[in-house]
C-alpha positions in Angstrom: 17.4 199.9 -93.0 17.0 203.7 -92.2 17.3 205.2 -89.1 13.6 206.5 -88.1 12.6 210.2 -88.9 10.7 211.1 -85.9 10.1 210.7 -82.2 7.3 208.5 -82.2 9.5 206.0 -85.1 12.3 206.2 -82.6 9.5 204.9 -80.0 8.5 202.0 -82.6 11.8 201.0 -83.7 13.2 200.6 -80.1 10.1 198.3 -79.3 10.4 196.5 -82.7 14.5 195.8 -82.3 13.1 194.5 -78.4 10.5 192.3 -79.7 12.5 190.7 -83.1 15.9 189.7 -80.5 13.3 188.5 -77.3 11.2 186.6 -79.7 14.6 184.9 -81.1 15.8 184.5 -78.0 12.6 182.5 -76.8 13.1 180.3 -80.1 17.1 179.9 -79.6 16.8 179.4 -75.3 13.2 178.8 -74.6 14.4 178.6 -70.8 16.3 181.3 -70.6 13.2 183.6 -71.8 10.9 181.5 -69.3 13.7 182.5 -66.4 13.3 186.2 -67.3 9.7 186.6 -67.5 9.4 184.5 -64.0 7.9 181.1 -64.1 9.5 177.7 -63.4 11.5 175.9 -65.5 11.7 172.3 -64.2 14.1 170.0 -65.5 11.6 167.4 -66.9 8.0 168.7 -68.4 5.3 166.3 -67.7 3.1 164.8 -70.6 0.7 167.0 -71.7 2.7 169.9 -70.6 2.6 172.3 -74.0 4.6 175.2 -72.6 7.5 174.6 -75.6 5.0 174.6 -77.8 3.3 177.8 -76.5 6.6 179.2 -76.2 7.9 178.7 -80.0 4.3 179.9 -80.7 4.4 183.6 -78.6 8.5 183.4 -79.8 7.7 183.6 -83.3 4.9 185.9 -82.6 6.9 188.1 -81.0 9.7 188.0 -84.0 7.1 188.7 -86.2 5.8 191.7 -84.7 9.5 193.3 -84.8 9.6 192.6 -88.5 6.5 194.8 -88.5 7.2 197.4 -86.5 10.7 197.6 -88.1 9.0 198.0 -91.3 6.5 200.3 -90.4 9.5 202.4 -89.2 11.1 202.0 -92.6 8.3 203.7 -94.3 6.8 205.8 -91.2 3.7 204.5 -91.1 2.0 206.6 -88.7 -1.4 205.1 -88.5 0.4 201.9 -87.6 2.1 204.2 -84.3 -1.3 205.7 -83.6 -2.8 202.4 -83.2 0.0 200.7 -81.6 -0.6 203.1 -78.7 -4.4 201.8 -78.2 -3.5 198.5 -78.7 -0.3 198.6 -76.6 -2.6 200.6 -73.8 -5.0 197.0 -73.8 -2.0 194.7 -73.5 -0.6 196.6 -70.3 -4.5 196.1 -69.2 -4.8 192.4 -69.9 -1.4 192.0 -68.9 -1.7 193.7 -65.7 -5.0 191.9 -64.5 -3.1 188.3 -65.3 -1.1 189.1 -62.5 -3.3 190.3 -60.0 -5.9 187.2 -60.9 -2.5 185.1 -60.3 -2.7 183.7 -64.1 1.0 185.0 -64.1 3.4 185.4 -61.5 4.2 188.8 -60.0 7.5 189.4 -62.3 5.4 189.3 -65.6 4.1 192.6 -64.4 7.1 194.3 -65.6 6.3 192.7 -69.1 2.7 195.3 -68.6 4.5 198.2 -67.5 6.7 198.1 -71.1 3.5 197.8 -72.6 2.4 200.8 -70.8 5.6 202.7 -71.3 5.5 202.1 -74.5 2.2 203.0 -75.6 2.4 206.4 -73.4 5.9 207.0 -75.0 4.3 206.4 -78.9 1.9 208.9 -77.8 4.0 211.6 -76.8 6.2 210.7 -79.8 3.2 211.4 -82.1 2.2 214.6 -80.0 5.9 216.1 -80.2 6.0 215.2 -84.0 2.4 217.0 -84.3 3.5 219.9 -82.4 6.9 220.2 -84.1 5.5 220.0 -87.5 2.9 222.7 -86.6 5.4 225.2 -85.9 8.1 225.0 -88.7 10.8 227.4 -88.8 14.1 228.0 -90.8 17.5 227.1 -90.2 17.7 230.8 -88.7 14.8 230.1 -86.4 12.8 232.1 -88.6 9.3 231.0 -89.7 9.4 230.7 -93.6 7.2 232.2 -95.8 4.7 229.9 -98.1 5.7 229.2 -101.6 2.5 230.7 -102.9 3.4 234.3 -100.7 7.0 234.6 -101.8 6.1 235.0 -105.7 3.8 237.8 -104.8 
């Protein structure tokens, strides 16, 4: 795999790598994963009680979504990074009201803030590629002149 071409890839592959190894470590050690996001992990589950299943569920969803934003780095994708920001900006939101409704316990929070982080890091990622790419210059520092200008 290549190495990403531009500050908003670096942003995507980072969160990618993050998702693909937490979403194989919520298949390999479901409790482990369960003991770093905050809730219980009793030593016997009661019948009825699908939180393995919902965990290998999220897990793989999770690996998944590193495989994409792995490969959307590969080819530099950018609409994919423009709308990972929107999206990533509703997950912090959902996220964020779990906890303060008590759906979640207080230490899932922190999952909201990456979200957040994330999405506002994307963004300026895209904005310094924008603005970098707006203003291109030589190896001198000079700006160069257009194809089309130097033949006249």
């Amino acid at each position: 795999m290549r190495l990403p071409r531009s500050g908003a890839g670096w942003t995507i592959a980072v969160f990618g790598l993050l998702a693909l190894l937490l979403g194989a470590l919520g298949l390999i050690w479901p409790e482990t994963q369960l003991r770093l996001l905050g809730f219980e992990v009793p030593a016997e589950r009661a019948p009825g009680d699908y939180t393995g299943t919902f965990l290998t569920a999220s897990s793989m969803a999770s690996f998944n979504m590193g495989v994409y934003y792995l490969l959307a780095v590969a080819t530099e994708w950018r609409p994919f990074y423009r709308f990972t920001v929107w999206f990533r900006l509703v997950t912090f939101t959902v996220f964020t009201i779990a906890v303060l409704s008590d759906v979640a316990p207080d230490r899932f929070f922190a999952v909201a803030v990456w979200e957040g982080l994330g999405a506002v890091a994307t963004a300026a990622g895209l904005w310094w590629d924008a603005r970098r790419a707006a203003q291109p210059t030589g190896s001198d520092g000079s700006v160069p002149v257009p194809a089309s200008d130097a033949a006249r």
